[in-house]
LOKEMI-783096 format. One record per residue: x, y, z of N, C-alpha, C, CB in turn. Coordinates in steps of 0.1 Angstrom, whole numbers, padded with zeros to 4 digits, always signed. Glycine has a CB too. Layout:
N
XYZXYZXYZXYZ/...
//
This chain:
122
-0591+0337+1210-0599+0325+1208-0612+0329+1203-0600+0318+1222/-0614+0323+1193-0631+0319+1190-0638+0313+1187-0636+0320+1186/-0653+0312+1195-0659+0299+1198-0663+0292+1187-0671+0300+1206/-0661+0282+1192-0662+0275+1172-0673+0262+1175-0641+0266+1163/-0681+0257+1163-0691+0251+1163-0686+0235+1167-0698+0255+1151/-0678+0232+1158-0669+0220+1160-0669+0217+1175-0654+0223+1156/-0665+0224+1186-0659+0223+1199-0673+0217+1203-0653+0237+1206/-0673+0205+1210-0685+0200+1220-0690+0210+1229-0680+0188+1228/-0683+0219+1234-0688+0226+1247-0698+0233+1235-0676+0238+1259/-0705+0240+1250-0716+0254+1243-0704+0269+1244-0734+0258+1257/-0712+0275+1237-0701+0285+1231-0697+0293+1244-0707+0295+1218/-0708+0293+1254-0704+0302+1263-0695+0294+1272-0717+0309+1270/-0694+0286+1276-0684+0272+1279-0670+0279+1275-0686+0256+1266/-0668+0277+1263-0661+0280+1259-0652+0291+1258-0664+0277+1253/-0661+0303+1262-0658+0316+1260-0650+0320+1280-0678+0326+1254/-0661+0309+1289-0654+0307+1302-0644+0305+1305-0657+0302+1308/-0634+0294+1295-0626+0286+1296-0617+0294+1292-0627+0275+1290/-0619+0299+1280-0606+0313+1277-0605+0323+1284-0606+0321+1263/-0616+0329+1293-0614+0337+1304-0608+0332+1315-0625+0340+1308/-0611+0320+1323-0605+0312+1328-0589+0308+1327-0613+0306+1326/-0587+0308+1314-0572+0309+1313-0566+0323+1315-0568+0303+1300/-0575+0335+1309-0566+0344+1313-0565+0346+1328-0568+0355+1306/-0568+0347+1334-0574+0345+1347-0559+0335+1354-0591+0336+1346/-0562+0326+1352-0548+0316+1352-0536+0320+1353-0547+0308+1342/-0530+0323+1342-0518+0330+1336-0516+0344+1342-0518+0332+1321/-0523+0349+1348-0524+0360+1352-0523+0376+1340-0515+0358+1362/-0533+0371+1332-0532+0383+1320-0542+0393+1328-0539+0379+1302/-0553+0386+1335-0566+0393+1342-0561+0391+1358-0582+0385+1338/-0557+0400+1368-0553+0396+1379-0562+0400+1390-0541+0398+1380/-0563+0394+1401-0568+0389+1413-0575+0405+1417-0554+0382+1424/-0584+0407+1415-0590+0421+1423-0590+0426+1411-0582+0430+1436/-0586+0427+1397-0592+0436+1387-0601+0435+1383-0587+0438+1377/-0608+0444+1380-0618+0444+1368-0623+0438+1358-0618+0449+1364/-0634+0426+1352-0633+0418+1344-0641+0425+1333-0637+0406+1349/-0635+0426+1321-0642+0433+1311-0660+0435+1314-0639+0425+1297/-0667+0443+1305-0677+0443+1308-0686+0431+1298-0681+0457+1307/-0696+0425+1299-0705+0424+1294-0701+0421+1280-0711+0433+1297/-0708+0436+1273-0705+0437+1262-0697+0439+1254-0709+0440+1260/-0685+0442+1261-0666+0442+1257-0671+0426+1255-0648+0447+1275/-0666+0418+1263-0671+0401+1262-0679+0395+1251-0680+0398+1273/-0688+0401+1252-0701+0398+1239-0691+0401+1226-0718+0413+1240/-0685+0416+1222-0680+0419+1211-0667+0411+1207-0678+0434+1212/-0660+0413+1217-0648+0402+1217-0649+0393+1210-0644+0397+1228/-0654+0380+1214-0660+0373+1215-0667+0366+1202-0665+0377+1224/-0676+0383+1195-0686+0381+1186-0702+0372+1191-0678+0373+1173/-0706+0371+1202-0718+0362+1203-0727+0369+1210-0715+0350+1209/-0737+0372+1211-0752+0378+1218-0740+0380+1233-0772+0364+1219/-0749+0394+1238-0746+0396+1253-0752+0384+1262-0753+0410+1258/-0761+0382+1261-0768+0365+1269-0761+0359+1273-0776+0353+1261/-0752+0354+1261-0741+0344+1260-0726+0347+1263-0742+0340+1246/-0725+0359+1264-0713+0365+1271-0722+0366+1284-0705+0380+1265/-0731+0365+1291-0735+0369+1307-0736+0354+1309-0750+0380+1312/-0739+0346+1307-0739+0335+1307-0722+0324+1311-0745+0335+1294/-0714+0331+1304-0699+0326+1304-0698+0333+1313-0688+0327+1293/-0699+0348+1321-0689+0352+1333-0699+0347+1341-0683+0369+1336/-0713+0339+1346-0718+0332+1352-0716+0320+1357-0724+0331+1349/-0705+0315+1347-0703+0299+1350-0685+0310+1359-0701+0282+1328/-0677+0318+1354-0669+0323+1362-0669+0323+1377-0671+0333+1358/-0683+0326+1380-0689+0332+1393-0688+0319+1398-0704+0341+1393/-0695+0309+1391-0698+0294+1399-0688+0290+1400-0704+0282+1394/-0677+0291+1395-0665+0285+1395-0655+0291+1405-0660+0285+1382/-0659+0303+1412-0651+0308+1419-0642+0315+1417-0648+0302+1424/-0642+0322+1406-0631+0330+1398-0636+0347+1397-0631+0322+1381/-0645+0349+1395-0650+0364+1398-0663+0366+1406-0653+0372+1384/-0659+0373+1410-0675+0380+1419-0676+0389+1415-0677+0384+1433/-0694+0390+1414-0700+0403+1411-0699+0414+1419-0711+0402+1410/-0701+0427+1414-0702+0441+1424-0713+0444+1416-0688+0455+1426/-0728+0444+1426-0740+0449+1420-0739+0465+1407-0749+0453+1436/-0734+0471+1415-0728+0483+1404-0718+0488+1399-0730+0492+1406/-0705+0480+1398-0692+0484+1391-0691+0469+1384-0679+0489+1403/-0700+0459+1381-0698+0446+1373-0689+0436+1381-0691+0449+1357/-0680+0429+1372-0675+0415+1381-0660+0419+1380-0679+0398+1373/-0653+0413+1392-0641+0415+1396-0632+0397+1399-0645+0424+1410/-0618+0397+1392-0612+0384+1397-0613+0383+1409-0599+0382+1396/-0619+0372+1418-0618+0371+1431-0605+0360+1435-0632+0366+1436/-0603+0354+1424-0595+0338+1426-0584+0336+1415-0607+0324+1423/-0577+0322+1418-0573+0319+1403-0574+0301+1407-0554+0327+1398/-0575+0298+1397-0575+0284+1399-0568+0277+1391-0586+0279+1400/-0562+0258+1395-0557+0255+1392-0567+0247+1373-0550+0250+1405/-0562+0242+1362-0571+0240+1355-0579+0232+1353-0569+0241+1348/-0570+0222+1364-0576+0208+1364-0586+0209+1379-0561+0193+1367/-0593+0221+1380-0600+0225+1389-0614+0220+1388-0599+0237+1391/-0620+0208+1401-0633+0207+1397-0640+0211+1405-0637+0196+1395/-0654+0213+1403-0669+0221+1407-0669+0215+1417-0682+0221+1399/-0667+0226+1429-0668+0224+1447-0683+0214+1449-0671+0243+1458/-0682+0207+1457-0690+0199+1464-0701+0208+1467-0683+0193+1475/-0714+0202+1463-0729+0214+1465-0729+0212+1484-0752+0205+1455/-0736+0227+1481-0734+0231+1496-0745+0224+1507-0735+0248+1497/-0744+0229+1518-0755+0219+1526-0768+0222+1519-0757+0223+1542/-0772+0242+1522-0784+0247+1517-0791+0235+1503-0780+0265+1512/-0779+0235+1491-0784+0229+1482-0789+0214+1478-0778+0232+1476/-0783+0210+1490-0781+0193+1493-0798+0190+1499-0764+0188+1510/-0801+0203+1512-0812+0198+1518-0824+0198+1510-0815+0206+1530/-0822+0212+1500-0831+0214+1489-0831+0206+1481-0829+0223+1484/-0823+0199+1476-0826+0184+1463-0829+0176+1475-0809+0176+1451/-0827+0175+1486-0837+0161+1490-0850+0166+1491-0834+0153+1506/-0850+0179+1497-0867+0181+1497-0872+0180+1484-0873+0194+1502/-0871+0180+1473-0877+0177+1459-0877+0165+1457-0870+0182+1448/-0867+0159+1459-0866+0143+1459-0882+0140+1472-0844+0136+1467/-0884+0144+1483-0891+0139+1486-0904+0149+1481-0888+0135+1499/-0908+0156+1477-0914+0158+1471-0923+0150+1458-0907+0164+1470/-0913+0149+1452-0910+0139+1437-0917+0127+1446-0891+0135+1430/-0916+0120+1451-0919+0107+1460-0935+0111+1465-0906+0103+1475/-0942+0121+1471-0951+0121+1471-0961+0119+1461-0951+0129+1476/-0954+0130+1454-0967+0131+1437-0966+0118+1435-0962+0140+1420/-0957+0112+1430-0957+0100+1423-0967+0089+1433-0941+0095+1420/-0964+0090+1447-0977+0082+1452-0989+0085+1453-0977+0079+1464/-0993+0105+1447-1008+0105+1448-1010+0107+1433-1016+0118+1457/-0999+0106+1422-1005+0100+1409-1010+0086+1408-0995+0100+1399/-1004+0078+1420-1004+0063+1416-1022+0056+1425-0984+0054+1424/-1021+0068+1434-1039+0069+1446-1049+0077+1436-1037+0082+1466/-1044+0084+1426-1051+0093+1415-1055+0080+1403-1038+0108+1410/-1047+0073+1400-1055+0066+1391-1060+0053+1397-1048+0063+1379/-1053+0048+1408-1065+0038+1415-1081+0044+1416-1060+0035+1432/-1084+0057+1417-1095+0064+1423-1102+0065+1410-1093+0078+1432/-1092+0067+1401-1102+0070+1384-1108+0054+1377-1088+0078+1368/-1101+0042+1377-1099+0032+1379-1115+0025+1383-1088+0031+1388/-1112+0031+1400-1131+0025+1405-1140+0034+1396-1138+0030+1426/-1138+0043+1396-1147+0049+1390-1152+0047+1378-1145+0060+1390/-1142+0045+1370-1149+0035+1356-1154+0023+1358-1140+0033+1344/-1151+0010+1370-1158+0004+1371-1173+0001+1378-1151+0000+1370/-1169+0012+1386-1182+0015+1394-1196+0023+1387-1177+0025+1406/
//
């Protein structure tokens, strides 16, 4: 497979998806070794970025885990019609605290120009 411009996804998308299938079919199996990097990158033909990028969306997906110093390993296999696990609590409490966050500023942008406001007419 190669990523082609035509295809709506982004290339590294794309480059996940054919990993992902091998992964599937079991060409890449459960506890092996997932090429490196730049095997990926060359394969592939696209910047390393963009090959670390595609075994990133891997990782989110539940399909390889990293080993800080031997690279990424099949942890999983999944089915294809597989969708992106429900965000976790940690991430859930964290978008409300931004959400309330977000809700403050916007009330001391909105006490920030009442205050600029007097001041030009005062």
């Amino acid at each position: 497979m190669t990523p082609t411009a035509d295809d709506a996804r982004r290339v590294n998308e794309q480059i996940a998806e054919a990993l992902r299938e091998e992964i599937n079919t079991g060409k890449v199996k459960i506890g092996e070794k997932l090429p490196s990097v730049r095997a990926i990158a060359e394969r592939f033909e696209v910047a390393p970025g963009t090959a670390t990028k595609a075994v990133q969306l891997l990782t989110k997906w539940g399909l390889v885990a990293p080993d800080s110093t031997r690279g990424y390993f099949v942890s999983a296999r999944s089915p294809e019609d597989q969708e992106v696990s429900a965000p976790s609590a940690e991430f859930t409490a964290i978008m409300r605290e931004i959400e309330s966050m977000r809700e403050h500023l916007g009330r001391l942008d909105g006490r920030l120009q009442q205050l600029e406001e007097q001041g030009r007419e005062g």
